[in-house]
C-alpha positions in Angstrom: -8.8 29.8 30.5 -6.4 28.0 28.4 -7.3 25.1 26.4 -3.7 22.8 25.0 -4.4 20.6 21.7 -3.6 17.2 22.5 -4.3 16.1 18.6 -1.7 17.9 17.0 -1.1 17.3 13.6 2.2 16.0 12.3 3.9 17.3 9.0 5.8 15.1 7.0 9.3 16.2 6.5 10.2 17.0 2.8 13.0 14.4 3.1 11.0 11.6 4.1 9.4 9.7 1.3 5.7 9.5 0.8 4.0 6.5 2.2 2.3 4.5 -0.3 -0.3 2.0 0.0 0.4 -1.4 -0.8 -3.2 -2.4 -1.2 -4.5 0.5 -3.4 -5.1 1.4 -6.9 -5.8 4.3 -9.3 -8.3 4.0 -12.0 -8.9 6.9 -14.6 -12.1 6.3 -16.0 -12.8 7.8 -19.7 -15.6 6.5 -22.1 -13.0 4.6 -24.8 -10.7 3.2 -21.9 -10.2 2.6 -18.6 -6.6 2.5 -16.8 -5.9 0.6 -13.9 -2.6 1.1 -12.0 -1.1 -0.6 -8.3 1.9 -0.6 -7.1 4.5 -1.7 -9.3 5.3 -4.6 -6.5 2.3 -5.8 -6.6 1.8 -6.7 -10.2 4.0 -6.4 -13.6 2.5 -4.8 -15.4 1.8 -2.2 -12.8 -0.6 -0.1 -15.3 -3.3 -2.4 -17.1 -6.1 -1.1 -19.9 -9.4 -2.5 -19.8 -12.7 -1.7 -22.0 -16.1 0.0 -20.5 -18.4 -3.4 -20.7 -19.7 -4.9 -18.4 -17.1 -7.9 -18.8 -14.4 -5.6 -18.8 -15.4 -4.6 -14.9 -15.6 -7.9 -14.0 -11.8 -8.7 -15.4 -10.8 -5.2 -13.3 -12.1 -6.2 -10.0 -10.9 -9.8 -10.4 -7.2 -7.9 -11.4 -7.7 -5.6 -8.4 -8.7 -8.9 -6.1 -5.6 -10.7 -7.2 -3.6 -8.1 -6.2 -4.8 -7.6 -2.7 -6.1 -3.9 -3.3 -8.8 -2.9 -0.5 -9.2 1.2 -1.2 -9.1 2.5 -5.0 -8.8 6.6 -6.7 -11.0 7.2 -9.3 -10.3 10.0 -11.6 -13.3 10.6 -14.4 -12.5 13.2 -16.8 -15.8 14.2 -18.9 -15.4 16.5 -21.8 -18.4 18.2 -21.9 -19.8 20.9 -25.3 -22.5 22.7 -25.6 -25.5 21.6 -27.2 -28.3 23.8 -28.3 -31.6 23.0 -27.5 
C-alpha cells in the first residue's frame, strides 16, 4: 500500500528574502549588560542597552510593549571556570 504526504514541506528559495517578524525581538543576556534589538522599523534606535536590575527589566518590557513585540530570542552566554573545591 502506498501512503502520499499531503503536508509537504516547502523550501524557501535562496533568492527570496527571509521573512522577518515585525513584532519580535532579540535580547542577548550577559551579567554587565543586556541588548535589546527589533526591527529597525519599529524603533530608532533599533539596538537599545539596558542594566540587569530589576528596574532595568521593567524599562525593557515597557520598550518591547511600545514597540508592539509579541515573541522574543534570548541568547545567554555564561562563561563558566573551574573552581576547585
Amino acid at each position: 500500500m502506498k501512503f502520499k504526504n499531503k503536508n509537504k514541506t516547502r523550501l524557501q528559495s535562496v533568492t527570496e528574502p527571509p521573512q522577518v517578524r515585525m513584532d519580535a525581538a532579540g535580547i542577548d543576556i550577559s551579567p554587565e549588560e543586556i541588548y535589546v534589538a527589533v526591527d529597525v522599523q519599529v524603533a530608532n534606535p533599533a539596538v537599545r542597552c539596558f542594566g540587569t536590575v530589576t528596574r532595568e527589566l521593567y524599562r525593557i518590557a515597557d520598550w518591547l510593549q511600545s514597540c508592539g513585540v509579541s515573541t522574543v530570542a534570548i541568547a545567554y552566554a555564561s562563561h563558566c571556570t573551574s573552581v576547585e573545591r
